[in-house]
LUMFI-974338 format. One record per residue (C-alpha): residue number from 0; residue in one letter; x, y, z. Coordinates in Angstrom, 1 decimal, padded with zeros to 4 digits, m for minus. Layout:
// residues N
PT pos code      x      y      z
PT NUM    A      X      Y      Z
...
END
This chain:
// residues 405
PT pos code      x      y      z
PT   0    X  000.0  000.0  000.0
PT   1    X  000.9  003.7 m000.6
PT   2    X  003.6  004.9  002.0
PT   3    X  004.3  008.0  003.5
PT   4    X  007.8  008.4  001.9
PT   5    X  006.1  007.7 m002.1
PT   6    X  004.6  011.3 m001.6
PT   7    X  007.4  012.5 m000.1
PT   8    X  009.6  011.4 m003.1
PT   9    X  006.7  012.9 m005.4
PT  10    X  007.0  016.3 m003.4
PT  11    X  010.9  016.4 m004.3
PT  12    X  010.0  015.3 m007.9
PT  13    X  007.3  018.0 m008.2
PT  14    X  009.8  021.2 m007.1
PT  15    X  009.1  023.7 m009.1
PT  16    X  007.5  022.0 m011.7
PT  17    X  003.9  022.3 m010.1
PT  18    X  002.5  025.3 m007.8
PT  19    X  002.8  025.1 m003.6
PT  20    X m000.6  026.7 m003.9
PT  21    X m001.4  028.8 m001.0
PT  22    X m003.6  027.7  002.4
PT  23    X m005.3  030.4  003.6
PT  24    X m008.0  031.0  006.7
PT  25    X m011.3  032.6  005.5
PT  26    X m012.7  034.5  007.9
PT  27    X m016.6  034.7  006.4
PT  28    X m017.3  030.8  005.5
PT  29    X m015.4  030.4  008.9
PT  30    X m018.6  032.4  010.2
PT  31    X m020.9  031.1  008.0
PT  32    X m020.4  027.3  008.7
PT  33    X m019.2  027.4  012.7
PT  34    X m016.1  026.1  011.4
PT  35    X m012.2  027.2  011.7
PT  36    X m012.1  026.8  007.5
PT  37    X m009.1  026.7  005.4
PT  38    X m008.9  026.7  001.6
PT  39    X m006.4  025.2 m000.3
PT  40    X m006.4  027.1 m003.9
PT  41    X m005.7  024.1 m006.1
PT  42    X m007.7  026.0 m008.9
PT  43    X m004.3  028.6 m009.1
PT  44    X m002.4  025.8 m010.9
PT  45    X m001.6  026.2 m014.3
PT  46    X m003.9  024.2 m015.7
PT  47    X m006.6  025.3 m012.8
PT  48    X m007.0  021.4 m011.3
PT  49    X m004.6  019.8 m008.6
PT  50    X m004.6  016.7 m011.4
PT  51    X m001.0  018.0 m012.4
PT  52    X  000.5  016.7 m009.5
PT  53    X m000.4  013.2 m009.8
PT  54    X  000.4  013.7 m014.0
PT  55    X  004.0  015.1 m013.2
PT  56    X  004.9  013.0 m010.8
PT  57    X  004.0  009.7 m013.2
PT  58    X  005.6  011.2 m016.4
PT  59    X  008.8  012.0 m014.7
PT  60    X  009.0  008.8 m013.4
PT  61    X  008.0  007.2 m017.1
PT  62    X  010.9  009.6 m018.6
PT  63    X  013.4  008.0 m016.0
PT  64    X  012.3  005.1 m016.3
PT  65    X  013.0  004.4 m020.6
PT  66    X  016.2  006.6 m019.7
PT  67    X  017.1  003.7 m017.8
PT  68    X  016.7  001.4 m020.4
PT  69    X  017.7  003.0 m022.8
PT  70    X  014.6  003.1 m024.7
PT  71    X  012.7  006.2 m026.2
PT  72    X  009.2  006.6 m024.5
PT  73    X  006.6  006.7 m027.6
PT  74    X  003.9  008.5 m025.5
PT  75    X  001.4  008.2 m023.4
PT  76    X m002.5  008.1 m023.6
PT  77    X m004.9  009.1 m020.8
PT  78    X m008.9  009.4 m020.1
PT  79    X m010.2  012.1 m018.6
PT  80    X m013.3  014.6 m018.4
PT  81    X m010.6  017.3 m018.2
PT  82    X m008.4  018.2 m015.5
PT  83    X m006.3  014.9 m015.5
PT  84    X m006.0  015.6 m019.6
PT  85    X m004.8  019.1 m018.8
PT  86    X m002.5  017.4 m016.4
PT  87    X m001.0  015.1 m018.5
PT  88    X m000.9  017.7 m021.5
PT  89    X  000.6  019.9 m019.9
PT  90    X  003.4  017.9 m018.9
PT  91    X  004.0  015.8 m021.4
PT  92    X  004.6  019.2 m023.8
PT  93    X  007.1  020.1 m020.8
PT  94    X  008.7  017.1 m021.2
PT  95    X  008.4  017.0 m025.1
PT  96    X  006.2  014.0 m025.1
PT  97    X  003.4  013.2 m027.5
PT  98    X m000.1  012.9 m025.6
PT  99    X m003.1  011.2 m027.0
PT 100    X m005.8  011.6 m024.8
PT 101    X m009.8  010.0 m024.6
PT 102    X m012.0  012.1 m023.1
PT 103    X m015.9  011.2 m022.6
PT 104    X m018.5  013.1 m025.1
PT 105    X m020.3  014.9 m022.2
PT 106    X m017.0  016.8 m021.6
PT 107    X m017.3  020.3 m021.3
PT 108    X m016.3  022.1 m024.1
PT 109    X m013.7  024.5 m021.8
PT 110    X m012.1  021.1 m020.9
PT 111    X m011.3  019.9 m024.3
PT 112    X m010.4  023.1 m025.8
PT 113    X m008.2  023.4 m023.4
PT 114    X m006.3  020.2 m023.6
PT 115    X m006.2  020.7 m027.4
PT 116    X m004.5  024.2 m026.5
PT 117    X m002.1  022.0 m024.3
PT 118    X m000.9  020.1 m027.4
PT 119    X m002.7  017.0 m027.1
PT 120    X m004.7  014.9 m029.3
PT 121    X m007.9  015.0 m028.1
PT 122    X m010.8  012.4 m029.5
PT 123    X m014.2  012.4 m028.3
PT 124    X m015.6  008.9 m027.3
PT 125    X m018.2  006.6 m025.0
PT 126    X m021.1  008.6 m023.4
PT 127    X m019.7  006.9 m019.8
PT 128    X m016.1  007.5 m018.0
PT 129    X m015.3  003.7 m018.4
PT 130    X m016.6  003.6 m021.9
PT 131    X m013.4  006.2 m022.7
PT 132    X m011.1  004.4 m020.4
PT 133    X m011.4  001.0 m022.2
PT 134    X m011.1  003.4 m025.5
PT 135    X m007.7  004.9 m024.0
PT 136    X m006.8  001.0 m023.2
PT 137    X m007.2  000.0 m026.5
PT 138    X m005.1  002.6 m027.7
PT 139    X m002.2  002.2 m026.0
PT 140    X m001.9 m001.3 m026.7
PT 141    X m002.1 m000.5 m030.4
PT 142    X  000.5  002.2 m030.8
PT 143    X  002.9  001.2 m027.9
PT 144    X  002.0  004.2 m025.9
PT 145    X  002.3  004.3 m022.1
PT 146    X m001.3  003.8 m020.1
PT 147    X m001.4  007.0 m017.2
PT 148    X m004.8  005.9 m015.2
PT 149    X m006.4  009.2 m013.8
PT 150    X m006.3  007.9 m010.3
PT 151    X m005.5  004.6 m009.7
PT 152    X m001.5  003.9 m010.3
PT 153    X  000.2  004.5 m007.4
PT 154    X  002.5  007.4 m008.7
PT 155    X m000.8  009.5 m009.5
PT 156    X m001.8  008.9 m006.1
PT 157    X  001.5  010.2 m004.5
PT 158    X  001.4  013.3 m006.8
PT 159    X m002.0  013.9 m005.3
PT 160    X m000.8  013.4 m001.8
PT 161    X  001.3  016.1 m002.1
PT 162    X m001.6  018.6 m001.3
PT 163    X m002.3  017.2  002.0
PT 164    X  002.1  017.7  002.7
PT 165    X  001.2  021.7  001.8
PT 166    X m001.9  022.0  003.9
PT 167    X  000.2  020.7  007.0
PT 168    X  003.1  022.6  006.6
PT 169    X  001.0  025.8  006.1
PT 170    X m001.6  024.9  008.7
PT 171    X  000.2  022.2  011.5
PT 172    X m002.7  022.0  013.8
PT 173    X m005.7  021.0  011.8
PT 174    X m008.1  018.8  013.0
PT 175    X m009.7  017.8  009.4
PT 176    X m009.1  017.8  005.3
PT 177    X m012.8  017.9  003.7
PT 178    X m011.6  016.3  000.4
PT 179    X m013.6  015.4 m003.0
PT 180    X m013.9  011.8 m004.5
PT 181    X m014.4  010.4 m007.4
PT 182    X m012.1  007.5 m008.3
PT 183    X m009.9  008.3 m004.9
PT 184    X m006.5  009.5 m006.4
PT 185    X m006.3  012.7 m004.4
PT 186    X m008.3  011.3 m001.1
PT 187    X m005.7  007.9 m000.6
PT 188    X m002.7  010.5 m001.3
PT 189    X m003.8  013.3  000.9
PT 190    X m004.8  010.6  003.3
PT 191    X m001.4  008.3  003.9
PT 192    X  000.2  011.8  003.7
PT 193    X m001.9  013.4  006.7
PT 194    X m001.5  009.7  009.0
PT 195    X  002.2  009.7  008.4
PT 196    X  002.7  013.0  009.2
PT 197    X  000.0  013.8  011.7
PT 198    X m002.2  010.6  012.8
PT 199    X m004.8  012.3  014.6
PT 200    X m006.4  013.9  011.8
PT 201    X m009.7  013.2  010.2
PT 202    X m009.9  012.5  006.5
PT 203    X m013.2  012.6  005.3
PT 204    X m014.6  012.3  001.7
PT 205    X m017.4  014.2 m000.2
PT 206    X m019.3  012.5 m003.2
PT 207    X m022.4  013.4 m004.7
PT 208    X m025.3  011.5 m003.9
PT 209    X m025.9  010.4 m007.5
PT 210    X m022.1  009.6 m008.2
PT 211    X m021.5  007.0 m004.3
PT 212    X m019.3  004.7 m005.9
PT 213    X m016.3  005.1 m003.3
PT 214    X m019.1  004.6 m000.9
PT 215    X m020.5  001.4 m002.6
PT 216    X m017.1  000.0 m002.9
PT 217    X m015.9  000.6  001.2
PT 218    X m019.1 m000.2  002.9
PT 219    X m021.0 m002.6  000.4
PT 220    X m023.8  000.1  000.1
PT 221    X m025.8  000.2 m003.2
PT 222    X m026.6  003.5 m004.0
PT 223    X m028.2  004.0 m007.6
PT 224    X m025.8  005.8 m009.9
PT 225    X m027.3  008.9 m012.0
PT 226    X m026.6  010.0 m015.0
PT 227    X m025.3  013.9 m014.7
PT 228    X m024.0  015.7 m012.3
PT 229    X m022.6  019.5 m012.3
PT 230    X m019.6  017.9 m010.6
PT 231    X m018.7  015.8 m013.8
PT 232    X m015.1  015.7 m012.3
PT 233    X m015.9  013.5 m009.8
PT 234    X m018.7  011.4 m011.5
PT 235    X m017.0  008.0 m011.1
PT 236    X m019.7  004.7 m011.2
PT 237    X m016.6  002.3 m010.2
PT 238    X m013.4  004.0 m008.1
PT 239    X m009.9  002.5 m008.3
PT 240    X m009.0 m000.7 m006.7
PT 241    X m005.7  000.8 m005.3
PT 242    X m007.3  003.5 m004.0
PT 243    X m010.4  002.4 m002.2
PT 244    X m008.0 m000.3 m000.3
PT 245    X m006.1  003.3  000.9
PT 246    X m009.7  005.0  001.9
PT 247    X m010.9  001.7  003.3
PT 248    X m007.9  001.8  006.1
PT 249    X m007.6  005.6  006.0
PT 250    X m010.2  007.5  005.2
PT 251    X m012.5  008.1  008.7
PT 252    X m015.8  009.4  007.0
PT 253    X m017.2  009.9  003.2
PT 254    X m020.5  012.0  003.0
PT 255    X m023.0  012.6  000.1
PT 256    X m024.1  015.8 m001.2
PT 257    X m026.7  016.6 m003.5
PT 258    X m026.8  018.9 m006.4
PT 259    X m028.5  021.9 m004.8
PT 260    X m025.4  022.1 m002.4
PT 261    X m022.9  022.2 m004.3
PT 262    X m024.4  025.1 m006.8
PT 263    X m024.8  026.8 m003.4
PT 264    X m021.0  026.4 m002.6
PT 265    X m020.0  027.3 m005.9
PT 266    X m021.6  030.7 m005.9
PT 267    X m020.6  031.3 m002.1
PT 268    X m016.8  031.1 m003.2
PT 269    X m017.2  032.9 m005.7
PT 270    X m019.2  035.8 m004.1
PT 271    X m017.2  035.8 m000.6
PT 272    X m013.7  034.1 m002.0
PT 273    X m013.7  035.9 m005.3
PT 274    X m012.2  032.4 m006.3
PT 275    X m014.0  030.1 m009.4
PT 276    X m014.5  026.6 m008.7
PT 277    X m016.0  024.2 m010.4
PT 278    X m018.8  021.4 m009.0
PT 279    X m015.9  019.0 m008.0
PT 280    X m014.0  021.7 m006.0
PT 281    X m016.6  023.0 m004.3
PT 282    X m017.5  019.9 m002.9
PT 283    X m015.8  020.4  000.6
PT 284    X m017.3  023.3  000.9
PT 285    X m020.8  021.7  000.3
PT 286    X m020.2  019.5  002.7
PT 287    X m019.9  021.9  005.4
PT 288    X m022.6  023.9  004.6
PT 289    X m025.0  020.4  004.5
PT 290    X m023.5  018.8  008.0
PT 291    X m022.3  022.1  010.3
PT 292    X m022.8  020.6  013.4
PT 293    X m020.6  017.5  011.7
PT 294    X m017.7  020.4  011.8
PT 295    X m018.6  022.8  014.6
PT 296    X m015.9  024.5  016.1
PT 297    X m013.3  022.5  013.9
PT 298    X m010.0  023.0  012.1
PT 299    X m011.2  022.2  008.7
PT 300    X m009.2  022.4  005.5
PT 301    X m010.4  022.2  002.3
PT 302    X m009.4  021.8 m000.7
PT 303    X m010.6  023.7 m003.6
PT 304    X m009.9  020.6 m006.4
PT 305    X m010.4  022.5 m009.7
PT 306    X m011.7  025.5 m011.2
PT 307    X m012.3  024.5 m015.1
PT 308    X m016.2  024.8 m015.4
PT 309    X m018.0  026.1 m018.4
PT 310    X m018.7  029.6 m018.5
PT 311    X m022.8  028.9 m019.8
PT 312    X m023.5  026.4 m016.6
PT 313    X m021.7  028.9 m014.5
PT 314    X m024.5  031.8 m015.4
PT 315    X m026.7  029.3 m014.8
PT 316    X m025.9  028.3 m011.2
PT 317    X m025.4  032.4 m010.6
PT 318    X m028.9  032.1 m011.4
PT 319    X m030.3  029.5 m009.7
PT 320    X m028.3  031.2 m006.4
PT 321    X m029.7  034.7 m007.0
PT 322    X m033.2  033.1 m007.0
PT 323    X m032.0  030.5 m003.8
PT 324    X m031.0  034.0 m002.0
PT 325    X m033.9  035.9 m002.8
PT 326    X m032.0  038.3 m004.9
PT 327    X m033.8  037.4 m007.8
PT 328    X m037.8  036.8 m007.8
PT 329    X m040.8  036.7 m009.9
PT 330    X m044.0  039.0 m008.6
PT 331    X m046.9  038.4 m010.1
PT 332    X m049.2  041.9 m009.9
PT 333    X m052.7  042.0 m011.4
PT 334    X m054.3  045.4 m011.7
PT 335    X m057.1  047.1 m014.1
PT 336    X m056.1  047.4 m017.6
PT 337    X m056.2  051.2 m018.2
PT 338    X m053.8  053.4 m019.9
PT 339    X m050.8  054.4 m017.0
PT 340    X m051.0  051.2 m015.3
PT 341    X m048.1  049.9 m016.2
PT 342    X m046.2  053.2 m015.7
PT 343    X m047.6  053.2 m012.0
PT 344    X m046.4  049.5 m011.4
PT 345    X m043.4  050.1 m012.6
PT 346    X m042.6  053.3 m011.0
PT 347    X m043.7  051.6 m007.5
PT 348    X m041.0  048.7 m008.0
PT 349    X m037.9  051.7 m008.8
PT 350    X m039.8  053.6 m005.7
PT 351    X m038.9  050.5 m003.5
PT 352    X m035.2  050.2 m004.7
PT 353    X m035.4  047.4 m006.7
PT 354    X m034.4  046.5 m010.6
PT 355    X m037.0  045.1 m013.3
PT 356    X m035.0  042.3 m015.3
PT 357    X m038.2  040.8 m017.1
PT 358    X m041.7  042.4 m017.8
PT 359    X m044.4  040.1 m019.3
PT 360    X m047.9  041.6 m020.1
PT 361    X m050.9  038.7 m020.0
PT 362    X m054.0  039.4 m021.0
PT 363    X m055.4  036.3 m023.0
PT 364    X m053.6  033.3 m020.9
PT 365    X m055.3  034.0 m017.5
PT 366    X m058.5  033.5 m015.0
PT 367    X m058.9  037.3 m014.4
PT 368    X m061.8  039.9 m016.0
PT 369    X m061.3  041.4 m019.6
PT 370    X m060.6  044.8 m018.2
PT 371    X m057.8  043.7 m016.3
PT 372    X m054.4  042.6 m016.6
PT 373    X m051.9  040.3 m014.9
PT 374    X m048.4  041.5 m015.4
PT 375    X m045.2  038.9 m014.3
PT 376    X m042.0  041.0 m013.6
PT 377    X m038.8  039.0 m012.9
PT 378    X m037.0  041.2 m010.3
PT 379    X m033.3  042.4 m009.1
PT 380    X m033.5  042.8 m004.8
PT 381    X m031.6  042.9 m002.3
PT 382    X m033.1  039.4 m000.2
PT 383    X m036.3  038.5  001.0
PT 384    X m036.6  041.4  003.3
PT 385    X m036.5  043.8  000.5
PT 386    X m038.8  041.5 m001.8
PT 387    X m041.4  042.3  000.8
PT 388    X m040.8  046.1  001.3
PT 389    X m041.6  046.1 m002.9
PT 390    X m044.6  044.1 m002.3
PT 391    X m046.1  046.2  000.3
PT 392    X m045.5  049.3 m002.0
PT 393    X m047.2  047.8 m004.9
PT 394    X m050.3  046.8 m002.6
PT 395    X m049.9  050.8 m001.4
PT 396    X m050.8  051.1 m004.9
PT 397    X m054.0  049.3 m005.1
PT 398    X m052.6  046.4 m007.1
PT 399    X m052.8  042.3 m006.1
PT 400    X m049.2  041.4 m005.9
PT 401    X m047.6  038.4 m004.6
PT 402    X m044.1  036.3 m005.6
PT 403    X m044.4  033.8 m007.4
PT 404    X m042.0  030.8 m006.2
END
């Protein structure tokens, strides 16, 4: 099994080829969650995922290994969703090494433009994570290129573990690292780092409810796998073999999250952090937010595993958060259908401070009189307290109004 001194050896290896990304205290989710909270900013490597550890640390060793031998190294192939191919891109141009890599069709298009940018081959195949991993297989058998697994080989999970070396030198005394999982390459590293080095710590484990496989595999449970999940970077049906006999001995606690939480982490970050993250990065953070009492009063570290996420599903969960926070809401006013009446709903809402985003006029599709009109504004505020202070000013004006949820 993995050892403390393989991520040790991956930490010298890594010297200034990868990012000691900086662990920092944050004050407001600290408040927020009841929690001492820490953030590790994985998202400020190059390639914006911690993946690059893992990748470096396994193509240095390749490159040593066929100068060994004597042999030229043809190449290597990897699957990924995205941050492991920006990994192993990256660092295989470094190192002047062609890279062929097999990345699932539900990729995000930021993801593969961005390995293609990194000078890889990139082909699109398999509408499943192990569908392109038996692709990639097939590959490297037929053109002699060298296999590099996303997480479970032993040198990706020693790269990986390298994060949890950081987050202990930065922050000694922390009583728990709130790590993502999908197939368990950065969980087993960071976790036979933190018992080496400090063997009272807690590791625990996030997954999405939909995406339990680690979970399924440790404790013989059988959550049902879905089919989508804005965390695609950790949407992982079967984990690695290597890795969930590491999380099996040393990994304390894994917990499920569902969707809504981790849109709700993402936009926290990014409002009170200023930091982009992506579903699988936010996960930690999630976590926290869904079990507080689980972390009350806690030294927590997390680690903030990517920040590649595409730019239309970001808008989105902005979105969805302005409307979770109350910031952004439908009323629903219905008023007699006379010349002005508009004009004197609309000057109500700017009276009341807040912004019309949508106006829609309805006069055939709904249950009220001829002579009057229902009118469905979409609305910029400033939280459910000021939703109502608009609501009581249009009812000032002798208008029905209500919000429509």
């Amino acid at each position: 099994m993995l050892q403390l001194a393989d991520v040790q050896q991956a930490a010298a290896r890594l010297t200034g080829q990868v990012l000691d990304t900086p662990c920092l205290h944050s004050r407001t989710l600290s408040q927020i969650t009841g929690a001492e909270v820490f953030l590790k900013f994985e998202n400020h490597q190059f390639t914006a995922s911690f993946k690059e550890r893992g990748a470096c640390n396994k193509l240095t060793l390749l490159v040593e290994q066929a100068r060994r031998a004597g042999t030229p190294l043809a190449g290597v192939v990897a699957m990924s969703a995205g941050n492991h191919a920006q990994g192993v891109a990256y660092h295989a141009q470094r190192l002047g090494l062609r890279a062929l890599i097999v990345m699932p069709r539900f990729t995000p298009g930021v993801k593969v433009e961005g390995t293609r940018a990194l000078g890889a081959e990139v082909l699109l195949h398999g509408d499943t994570l192990d569908a392109a991993r038996a692709y990639a297989q097939t590959l490297a058998e037929a053109q002699g290129l060298s296999f590099v697994h996303p997480y479970d080989d032993e040198a990706i999970m020693a790269g990986q573990g390298t994060v949890a070396l950081e987050m202990l030198r930065a922050v000694p005394d922390l009583d728990a690292l709130v790590v993502s999982v999908g197939g368990g390459g950065l969980i087993s590293g960071m976790a036979t780092a933190a018992e080496g080095l400090q063997p009272g710590i807690e590791l625990i484990g996030v997954q999405m409810a939909r995406f339990a496989g680690m979970l399924n595999a440790v404790r013989g449970t059988h959550h049902a796998m879905g089919a989508s999940t804005i965390a695609e970077g950790i949407a992982v049906t079967v984990p690695g073999r290597l890795c969930a006999e590491v999380v099996r001995a040393r990994v304390h606690d894994l917990l499920l999250v569902d969707e809504g939480d981790i849109e709700q982490a993402i936009v926290m970050l990014l409002e009170i952090e200023k930091t982009l993250v992506e579903g699988a990065g936010a996960a930690g953070l999630a976590a926290l937010l869904r079990f507080p009492e689980r972390f009350k009063g806690r030294r927590v570290g997390l680690v903030l595993s990517g920040g590649n996420i595409d730019p239309q599903l970001l808008a989105q969960i902005i979105g969805r958060g302005l409307v979770r926070s109350g910031r952004l809401v439908r009323v629903s006013v219905s008023a007699r259908d006379v010349p002005g009446s508009l004009a004197r709903i609309t000057r109500a809402v700017a009276d009341a401070g807040a912004n019309i985003d949508e106006v829609h006029h309805q006069r055939a599709f709904t249950l009220l009189s001829a002579q009057s009109v229902e009118i469905e504004m979409v609305l910029q505020t400033r939280g459910p307290a000021h939703v109502q202070e608009v609501l009581d000013r249009l009812t000032a004006e002798g208008v029905q109004a209500h919000r429509v949820d």
